[in-house]
Structures are given as structure tokens and as C-alpha cells.
C-alpha positions as CSV (number, residue, x, y, z in Angstrom):
1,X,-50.7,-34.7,-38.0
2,X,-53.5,-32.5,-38.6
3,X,-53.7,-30.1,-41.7
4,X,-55.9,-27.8,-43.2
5,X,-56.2,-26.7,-46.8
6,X,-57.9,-23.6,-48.4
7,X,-58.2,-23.3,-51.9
8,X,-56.5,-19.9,-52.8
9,X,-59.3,-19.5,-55.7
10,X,-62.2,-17.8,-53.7
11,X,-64.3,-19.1,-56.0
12,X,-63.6,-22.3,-55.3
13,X,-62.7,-22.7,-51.6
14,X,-64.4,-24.6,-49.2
15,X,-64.4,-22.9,-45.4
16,X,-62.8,-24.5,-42.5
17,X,-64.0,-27.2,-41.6
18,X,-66.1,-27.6,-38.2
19,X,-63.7,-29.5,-36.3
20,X,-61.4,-26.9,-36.0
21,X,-64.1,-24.8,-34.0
22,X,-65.0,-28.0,-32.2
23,X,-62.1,-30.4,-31.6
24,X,-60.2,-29.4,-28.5
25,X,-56.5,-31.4,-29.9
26,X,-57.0,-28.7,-32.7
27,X,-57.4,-26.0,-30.5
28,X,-54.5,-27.1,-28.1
29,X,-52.2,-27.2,-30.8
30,X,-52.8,-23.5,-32.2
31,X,-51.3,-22.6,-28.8
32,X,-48.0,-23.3,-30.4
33,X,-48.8,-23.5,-34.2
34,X,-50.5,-20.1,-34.2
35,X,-50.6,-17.8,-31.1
36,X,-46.5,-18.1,-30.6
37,X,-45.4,-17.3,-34.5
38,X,-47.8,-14.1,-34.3
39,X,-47.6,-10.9,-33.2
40,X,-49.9,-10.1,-29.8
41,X,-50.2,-6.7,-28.5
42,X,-49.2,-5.6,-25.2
43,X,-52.3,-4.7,-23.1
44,X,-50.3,-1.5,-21.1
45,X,-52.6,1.6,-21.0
46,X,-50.8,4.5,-22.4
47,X,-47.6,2.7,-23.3
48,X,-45.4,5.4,-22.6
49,X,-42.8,4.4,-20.3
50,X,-39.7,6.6,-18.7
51,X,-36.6,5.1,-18.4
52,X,-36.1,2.1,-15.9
53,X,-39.8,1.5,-15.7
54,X,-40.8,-2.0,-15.8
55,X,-44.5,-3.4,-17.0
56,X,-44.8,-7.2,-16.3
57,X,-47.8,-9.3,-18.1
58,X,-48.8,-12.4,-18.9
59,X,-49.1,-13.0,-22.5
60,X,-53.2,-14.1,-22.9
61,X,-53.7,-15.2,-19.7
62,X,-55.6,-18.3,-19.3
63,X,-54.6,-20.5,-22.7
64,X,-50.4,-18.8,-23.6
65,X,-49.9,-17.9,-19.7
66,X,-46.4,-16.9,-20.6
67,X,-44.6,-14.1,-18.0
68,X,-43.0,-11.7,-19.7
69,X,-42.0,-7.8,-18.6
70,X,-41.6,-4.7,-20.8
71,X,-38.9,-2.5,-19.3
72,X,-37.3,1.2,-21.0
73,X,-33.6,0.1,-19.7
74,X,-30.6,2.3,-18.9
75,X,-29.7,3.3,-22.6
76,X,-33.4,4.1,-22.8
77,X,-34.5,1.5,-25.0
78,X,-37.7,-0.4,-24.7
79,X,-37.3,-4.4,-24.1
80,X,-39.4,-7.4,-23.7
81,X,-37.6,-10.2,-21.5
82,X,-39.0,-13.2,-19.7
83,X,-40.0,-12.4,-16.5
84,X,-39.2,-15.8,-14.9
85,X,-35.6,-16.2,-13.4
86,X,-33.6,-18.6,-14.8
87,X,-32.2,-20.3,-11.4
88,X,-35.2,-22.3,-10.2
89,X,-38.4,-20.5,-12.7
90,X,-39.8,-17.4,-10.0
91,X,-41.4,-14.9,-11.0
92,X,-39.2,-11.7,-10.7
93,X,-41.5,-8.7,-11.2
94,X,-44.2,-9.1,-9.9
95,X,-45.8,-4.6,-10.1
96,X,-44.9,-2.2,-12.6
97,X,-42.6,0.7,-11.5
98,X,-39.1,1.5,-11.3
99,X,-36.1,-1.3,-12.0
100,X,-32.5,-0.2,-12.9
101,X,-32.0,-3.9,-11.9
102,X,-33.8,-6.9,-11.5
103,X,-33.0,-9.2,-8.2
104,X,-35.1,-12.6,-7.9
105,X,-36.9,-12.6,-4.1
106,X,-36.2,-16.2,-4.0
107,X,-32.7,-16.3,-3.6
108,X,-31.0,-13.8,-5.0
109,X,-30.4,-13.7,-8.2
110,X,-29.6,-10.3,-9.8
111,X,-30.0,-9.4,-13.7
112,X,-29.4,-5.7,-15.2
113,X,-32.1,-4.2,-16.6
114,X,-31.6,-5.7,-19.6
115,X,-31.9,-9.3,-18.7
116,X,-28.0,-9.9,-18.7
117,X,-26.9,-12.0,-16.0
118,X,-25.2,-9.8,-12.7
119,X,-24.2,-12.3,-9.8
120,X,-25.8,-14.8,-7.8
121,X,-24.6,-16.0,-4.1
122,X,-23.2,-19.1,-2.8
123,X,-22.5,-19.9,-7.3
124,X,-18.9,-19.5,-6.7
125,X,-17.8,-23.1,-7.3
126,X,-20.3,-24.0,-10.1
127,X,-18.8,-24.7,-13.6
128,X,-19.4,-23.6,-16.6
129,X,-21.4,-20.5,-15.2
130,X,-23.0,-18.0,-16.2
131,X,-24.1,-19.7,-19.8
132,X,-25.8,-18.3,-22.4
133,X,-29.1,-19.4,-21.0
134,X,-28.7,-17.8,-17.5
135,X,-29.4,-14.6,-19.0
136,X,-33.2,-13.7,-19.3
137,X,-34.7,-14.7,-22.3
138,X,-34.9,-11.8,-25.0
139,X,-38.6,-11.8,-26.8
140,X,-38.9,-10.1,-30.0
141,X,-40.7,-6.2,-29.8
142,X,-41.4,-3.3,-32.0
143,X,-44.0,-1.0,-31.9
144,X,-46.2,1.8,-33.6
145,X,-46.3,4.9,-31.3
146,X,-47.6,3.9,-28.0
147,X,-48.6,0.5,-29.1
148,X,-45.9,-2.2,-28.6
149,X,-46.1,-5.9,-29.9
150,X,-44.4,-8.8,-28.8
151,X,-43.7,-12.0,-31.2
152,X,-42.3,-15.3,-29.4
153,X,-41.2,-16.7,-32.5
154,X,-42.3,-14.2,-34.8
155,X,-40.3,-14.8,-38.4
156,X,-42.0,-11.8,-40.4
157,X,-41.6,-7.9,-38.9
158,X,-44.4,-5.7,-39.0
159,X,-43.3,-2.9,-41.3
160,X,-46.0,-3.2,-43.6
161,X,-48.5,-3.3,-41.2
162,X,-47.3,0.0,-39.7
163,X,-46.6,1.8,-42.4
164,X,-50.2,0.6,-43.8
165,X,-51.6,2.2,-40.5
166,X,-49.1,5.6,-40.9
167,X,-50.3,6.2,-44.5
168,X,-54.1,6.0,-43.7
169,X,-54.0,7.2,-40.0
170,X,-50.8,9.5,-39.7
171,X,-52.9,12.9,-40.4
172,X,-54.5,12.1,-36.5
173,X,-51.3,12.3,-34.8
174,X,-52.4,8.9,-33.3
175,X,-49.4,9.1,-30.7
176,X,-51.6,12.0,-29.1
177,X,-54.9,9.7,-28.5
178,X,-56.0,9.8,-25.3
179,X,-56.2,6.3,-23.5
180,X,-59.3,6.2,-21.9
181,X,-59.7,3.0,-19.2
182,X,-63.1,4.6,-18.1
183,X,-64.8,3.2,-21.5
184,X,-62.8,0.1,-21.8
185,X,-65.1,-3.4,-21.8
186,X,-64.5,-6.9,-21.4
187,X,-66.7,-9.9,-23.2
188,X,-66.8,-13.2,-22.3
189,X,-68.0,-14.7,-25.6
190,X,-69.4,-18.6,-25.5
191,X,-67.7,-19.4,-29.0
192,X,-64.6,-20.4,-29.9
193,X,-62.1,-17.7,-30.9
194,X,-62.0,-17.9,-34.7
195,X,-65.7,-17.3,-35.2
196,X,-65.1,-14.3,-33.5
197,X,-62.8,-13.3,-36.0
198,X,-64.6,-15.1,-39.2
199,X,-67.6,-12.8,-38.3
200,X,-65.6,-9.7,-37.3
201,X,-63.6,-10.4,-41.2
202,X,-67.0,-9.4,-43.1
203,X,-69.7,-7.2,-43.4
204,X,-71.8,-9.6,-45.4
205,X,-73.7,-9.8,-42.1
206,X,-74.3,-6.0,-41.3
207,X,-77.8,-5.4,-42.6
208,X,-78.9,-8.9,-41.2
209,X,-77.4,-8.6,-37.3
210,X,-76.9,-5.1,-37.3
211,X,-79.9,-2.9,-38.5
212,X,-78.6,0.3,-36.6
213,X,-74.8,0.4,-37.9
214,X,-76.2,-0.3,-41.3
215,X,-78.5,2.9,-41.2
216,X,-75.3,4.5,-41.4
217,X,-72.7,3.1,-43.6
218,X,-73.2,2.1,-47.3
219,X,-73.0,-1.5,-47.8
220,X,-72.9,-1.6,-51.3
221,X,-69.5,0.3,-51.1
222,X,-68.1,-1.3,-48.5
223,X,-64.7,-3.2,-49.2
224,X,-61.8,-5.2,-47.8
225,X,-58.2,-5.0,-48.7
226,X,-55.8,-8.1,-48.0
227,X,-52.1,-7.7,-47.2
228,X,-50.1,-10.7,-46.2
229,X,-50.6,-11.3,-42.5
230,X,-52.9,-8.7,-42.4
231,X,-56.4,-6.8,-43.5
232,X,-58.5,-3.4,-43.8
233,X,-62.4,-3.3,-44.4
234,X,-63.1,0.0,-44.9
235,X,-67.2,1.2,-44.1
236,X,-68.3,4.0,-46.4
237,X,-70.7,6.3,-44.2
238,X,-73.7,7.0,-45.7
239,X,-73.8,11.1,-45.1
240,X,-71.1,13.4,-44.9
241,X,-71.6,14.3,-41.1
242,X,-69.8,10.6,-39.6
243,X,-67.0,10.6,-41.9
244,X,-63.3,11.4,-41.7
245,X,-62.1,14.8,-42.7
246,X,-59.0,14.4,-45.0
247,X,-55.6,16.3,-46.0
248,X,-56.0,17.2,-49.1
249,X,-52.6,14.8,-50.1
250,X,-54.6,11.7,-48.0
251,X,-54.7,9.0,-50.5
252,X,-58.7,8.3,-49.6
253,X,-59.5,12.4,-50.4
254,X,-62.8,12.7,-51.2
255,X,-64.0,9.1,-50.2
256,X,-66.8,9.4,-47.2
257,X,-65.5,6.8,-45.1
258,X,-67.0,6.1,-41.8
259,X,-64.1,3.4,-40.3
260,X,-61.2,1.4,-40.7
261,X,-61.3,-1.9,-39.6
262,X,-58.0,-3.0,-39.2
263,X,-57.3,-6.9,-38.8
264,X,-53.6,-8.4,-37.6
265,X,-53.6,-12.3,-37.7
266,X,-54.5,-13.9,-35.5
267,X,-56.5,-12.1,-32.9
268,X,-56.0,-8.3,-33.1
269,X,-58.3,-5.5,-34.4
270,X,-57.3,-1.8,-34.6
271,X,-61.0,-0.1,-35.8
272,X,-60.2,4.1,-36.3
273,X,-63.5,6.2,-36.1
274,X,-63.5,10.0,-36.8
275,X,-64.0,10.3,-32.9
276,X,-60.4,7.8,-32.5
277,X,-59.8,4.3,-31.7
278,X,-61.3,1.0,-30.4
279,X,-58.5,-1.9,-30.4
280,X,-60.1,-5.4,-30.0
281,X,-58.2,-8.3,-28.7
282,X,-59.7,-11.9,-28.7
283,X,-58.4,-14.2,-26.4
284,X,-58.9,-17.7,-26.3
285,X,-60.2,-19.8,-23.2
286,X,-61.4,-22.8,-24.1
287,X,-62.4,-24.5,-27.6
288,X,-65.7,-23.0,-26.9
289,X,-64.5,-20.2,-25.3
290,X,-62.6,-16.4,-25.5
291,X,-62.8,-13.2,-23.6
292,X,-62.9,-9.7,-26.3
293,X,-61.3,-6.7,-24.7
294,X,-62.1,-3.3,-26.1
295,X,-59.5,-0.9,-25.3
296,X,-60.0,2.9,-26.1
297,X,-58.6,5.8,-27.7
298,X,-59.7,9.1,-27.7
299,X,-59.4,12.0,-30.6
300,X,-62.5,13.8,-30.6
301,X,-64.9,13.4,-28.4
302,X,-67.3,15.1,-29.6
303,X,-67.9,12.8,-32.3
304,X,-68.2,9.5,-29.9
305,X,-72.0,8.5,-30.4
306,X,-72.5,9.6,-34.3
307,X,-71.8,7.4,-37.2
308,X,-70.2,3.6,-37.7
309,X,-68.3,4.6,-34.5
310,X,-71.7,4.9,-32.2
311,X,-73.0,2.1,-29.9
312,X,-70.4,-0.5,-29.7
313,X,-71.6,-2.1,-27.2
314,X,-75.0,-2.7,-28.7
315,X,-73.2,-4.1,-31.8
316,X,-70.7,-6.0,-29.9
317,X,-74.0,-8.1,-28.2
318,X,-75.2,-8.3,-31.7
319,X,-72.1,-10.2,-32.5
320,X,-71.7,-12.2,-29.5
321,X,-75.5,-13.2,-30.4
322,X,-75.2,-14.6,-33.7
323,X,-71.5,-16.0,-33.0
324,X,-72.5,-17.9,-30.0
325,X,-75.4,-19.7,-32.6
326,X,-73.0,-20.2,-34.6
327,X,-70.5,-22.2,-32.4
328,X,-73.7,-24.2,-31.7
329,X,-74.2,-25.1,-35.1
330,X,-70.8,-26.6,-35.5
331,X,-71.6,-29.3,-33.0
332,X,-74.5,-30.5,-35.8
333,X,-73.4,-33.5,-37.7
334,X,-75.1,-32.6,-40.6
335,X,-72.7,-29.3,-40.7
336,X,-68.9,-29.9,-42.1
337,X,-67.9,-26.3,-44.4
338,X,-69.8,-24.0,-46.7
339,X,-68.4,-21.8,-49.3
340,X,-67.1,-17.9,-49.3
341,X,-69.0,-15.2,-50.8
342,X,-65.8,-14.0,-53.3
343,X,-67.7,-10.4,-53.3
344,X,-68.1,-10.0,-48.8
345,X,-65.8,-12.6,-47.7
346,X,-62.5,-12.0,-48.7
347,X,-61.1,-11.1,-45.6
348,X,-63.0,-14.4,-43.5
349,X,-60.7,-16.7,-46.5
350,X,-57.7,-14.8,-46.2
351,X,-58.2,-15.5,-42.1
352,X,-58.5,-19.2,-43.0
353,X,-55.8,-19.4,-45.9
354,X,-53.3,-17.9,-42.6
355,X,-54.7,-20.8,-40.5
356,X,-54.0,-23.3,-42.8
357,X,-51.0,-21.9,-44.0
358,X,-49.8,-22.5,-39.9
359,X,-50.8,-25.9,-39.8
């Protein structure tokens, strides 16, 4: 069996090791160990749906590949469901629109809108029918406004998370963001998909890699907070121009702070600027391997290309840059872990401790 151990004293801790970026039996077993006890967001645009609507997806296509469908059913209630039939495995929705039921094109096979078995032909002499299991699978949801999250064997909610997100982000009225597909990017990053994260977890490398976002935030002020599956760096701006403007209850009032940087383990990042919200989702490929979507929301545009929230793209290469050296570096065999920074890298060991902690 292979295990990982991180040494809950900072100070102490060694990082993890290089095989796990390396060894492709590691990375085929986070599949299972990781990715299916976490929470993944729902890639669905606005993520408002009316009632019968349906949404199918695959769930991080290319390494989970698991078919599953959102769908508002008759007692207008949002569900997540397998989207595979349970007779002989078909895929039964294959577009998003309108389902008040769900009838398999293969042979028949007909399911209410909630995934409960209806009828099937020619099943009148089979026993012991319908069972438990002929109805569609049920896959755990909930959501924060019009972002929806799916577990497959999720054992922790995410109250804390959202109500983390509501006390520092509420005063937007985040529910009224306007999606915005136009400015939505894709990256196909040559590393594997925890360096992503490691360097996304720290701004220890800011004035290093990026010399234009560090014009404009204050590094020496800039800190991370660690919740349990879950963690916010917050980027101080340097002038009071690119920051957010607070309620006067807001429990950062009076703070000039630049962006939230938001981190859901494994894979998800919700980053708030004064002009709205960037959501990040790293998706693993290969050991070596992941594609970074960069999905956007809209609150003021106005306020798009000043501050911390300026020129993604640009820093986005910046990253993919020093990441892709980095998964380079792992092959070395004079390279096995290094140690944390306990003052910039809390949030990169309380990534690892949540790796280890799944193994």
C-alpha cells in the first residue's frame, strides 16, 4: 500500500515527496482515493435551471469520466443522478433541455425525473424486479447560489465552506454575477496536477514569477487562512484604487484588500476581485498532465484590467512556466522533498497534510 505522511508541525515537515508528481500507480490511485471523496463543481454556465430541465456532464473528463446529469425535477428540486441506465449501461441524456421523464433510446427503459424506476417492456416475467439498484443512482449535491457541487462519496458537507464564502462575499449579491463564456480560457498545462495547486497555494513566488501582480499587491501583508478541507489567501493591494469597497459591518472594514483566493480540496479555486469572479478548475490528464479552466463572473466591469484582478492570462503563462520546470525537476534523482516556508507556505502543507490524510 502506498502512504504518505506530513508532519503537522510546519516547522518540521518535509514536502511530498517526488514520486507522487512522478509515479503514474500514485496518480491512478488518487482517482479513487482523492477525486471521488471530494467535492468537484459542476462546469454549467449560469446554473440556473427551470423546472424539468436537464444538464448532463461528465465529471473531469478524460481521468473520472463518470456520466452524470443535473436535472430541477417536478417538485422543483435540483438533482444529480447517474446518467447511465441501469438495464445494459447507455447513456440516457445525451443534450441539455427539457425532461419530465427520462426513457433510455436503447430499449426502452423509462425513469421519472427523479431517477426512480417507471416501466420497462418485454420485463414482465423477470423476478425480483424492479430492485433497489434499477433505480438511477442518486449522487450527492448542494450548492452556493448558482454554483452546484457534486460529491461521489463525499463524507463531509460543505457548510463551512459556504458560509466562509457568504460572510466575506455576501455584500456582492454574488447570485447576480454575470456569467460571461466570452472571457472563459482553457490551459493545457505539461505538469502534473498537484503542482498546479502547490504553486497556486502560496504567494512566496509572486515577486519572483510575477513582477507585474506584485506591483500591485503588498507582499509583506499578504496571508493565508486554513479551514479544514479548505483555504483563503487574501492579497492586500498596495493603493486604495484596486481594492474592495466594504459595508461598514464587513468583518475586513478598513483592510485594502485586492483578492480572495479561495481554495476547495482538491482541485477548485474561487479567486473574487473588486471587478467579480474567476473560478479555476484543474483537471487531471495524465501524471504529467492537466487542463485549468478559467470560468468567469462578472460584477463590475469597469474594474476588469486594474489591480490583482488584471491580466490573468499573462500570470496564468507565468505559472504554467515555472510549474512545467518544476514537474521537470521531479524527474532528477538527486531531488526527493524540501521543506515549507512556515511564514508563505501554509496553505501548499495544508494541501499535502489533505493528500496524505487520503492515502
Amino acid at each position: 500500500m502506498i502512504k504518505f505522511n506530513i508532519n503537522q508541525d510546519i516547522s518540521q515537515a518535509e514536502t511530498m515527496p517526488a514520486n507522487f508528481y512522478t509515479d503514474e500507480n500514485v496518480f491512478s490511485q488518487t482517482k479513487e482515493k482523492i477525486f471521488s471523496s471530494s467535492w468537484q463543481l459542476v462546469e454549467c454556465g449560469a446554473g440556473v435551471f427551470s423546472e424539468d430541465e436537464a444538464y448532463p456532464f461528465m465529471l473531469l473528463p478524460g481521468f473520472m469520466n463518470e456520466p452524470l446529469v443535473l436535472i430541477n425535477n417536478n417538485d422543483n428540486q435540483l438533482k444529480c443522478m447517474s446518467n447511465v441506465c441501469t438495464h445494459r449501461g447507455n447513456i440516457l441524456i445525451e443534450q441539455p433541455g427539457k425532461s419530465k421523464s427520462i426513457v433510455c433510446a436503447y430499449h426502452g427503459r423509462k425513469f421519472n425525473n427523479s431517477g426512480r424506476f417507471v416501466s420497462m417492456p418485454e420485463f414482465e416475467e423477470v423476478q425480483n424486479f424492479p430492485r433497489a439498484c434499477d433505480h438511477l443512482h442518486q449522487v450527492k449535491l448542494q450548492s452556493w447560489n448558482q454554483f452546484h457541487f457534486v460529491g461521489l462519496n463525499c463524507n463531509h458537507d460543505l457548510k463551512s465552506f459556504f458560509t466562509q464564502l457568504e460572510m466575506r462575499l455576501g455584500f456582492m449579491n454574488v447570485s447576480q454575477f454575470r456569467y460571461a463564456p466570452e472571457l472563459n480560457r482553457e490551459y493545457l498545462v505539461h505538469a502534473n496536477w498537484a503542482l498546479y495547486c502547490d504553486n497556486y497555494l502560496e504567494g512566496f513566488h509572486v515577486p519572483f514569477v510575477h513582477q507585474g501582480l506584485n506591483k500591485v499587491l503588498d507582499y509583506k501583508n499578504y496571508t493565508t487562512e486554513i479551514f479544514d478541507n479548505f483555504n483563503l489567501q487574501i492579497g492586500i493591494a498596495d493603493n486604495d484604487a484596486d481594492c474592495f469597497h466594504f459595508p461598514e459591518s464587513h468583518i475586513d472594514k478598513g483592510k485594502k484588500i485586492a483578492a480572495y483566493y479561495y481554495w476547495l480540496f482538491p482541485n477548485t479555486m474561487f479567486n473574487f476581485y473588486p471587478w467579480g469572479l474567476s473560478v479555476n478548475i484543474v483537471k487531471p490528464l495524465s501524471v504529467n498532465k492537466c487542463k485549468v479552466s478559467f470560468i468567469t463572473y462578472v460584477y463590475d466591469e469597469t474594474q476588469m484590467q486594474t489591480g490583482a484582478g488584471a491580466n490573468l492570462d499573462k500570470v496564468e503563462r507565468e505559472d504554467e512556466a515555472v510549474v512545467e520546470a518544476v514537474q521537470r525537476g521531479m524527474q532528477s534523482r538527486f531531488y526527493n522533498t524540501g521543506r515549507y516556508s512556515p511564514t508563505r507556505e501554509k496553505g501548499v502543507h495544508h494541501f499535502h497534510s489533505l493528500i496524505a490524510k487520503s492515502f
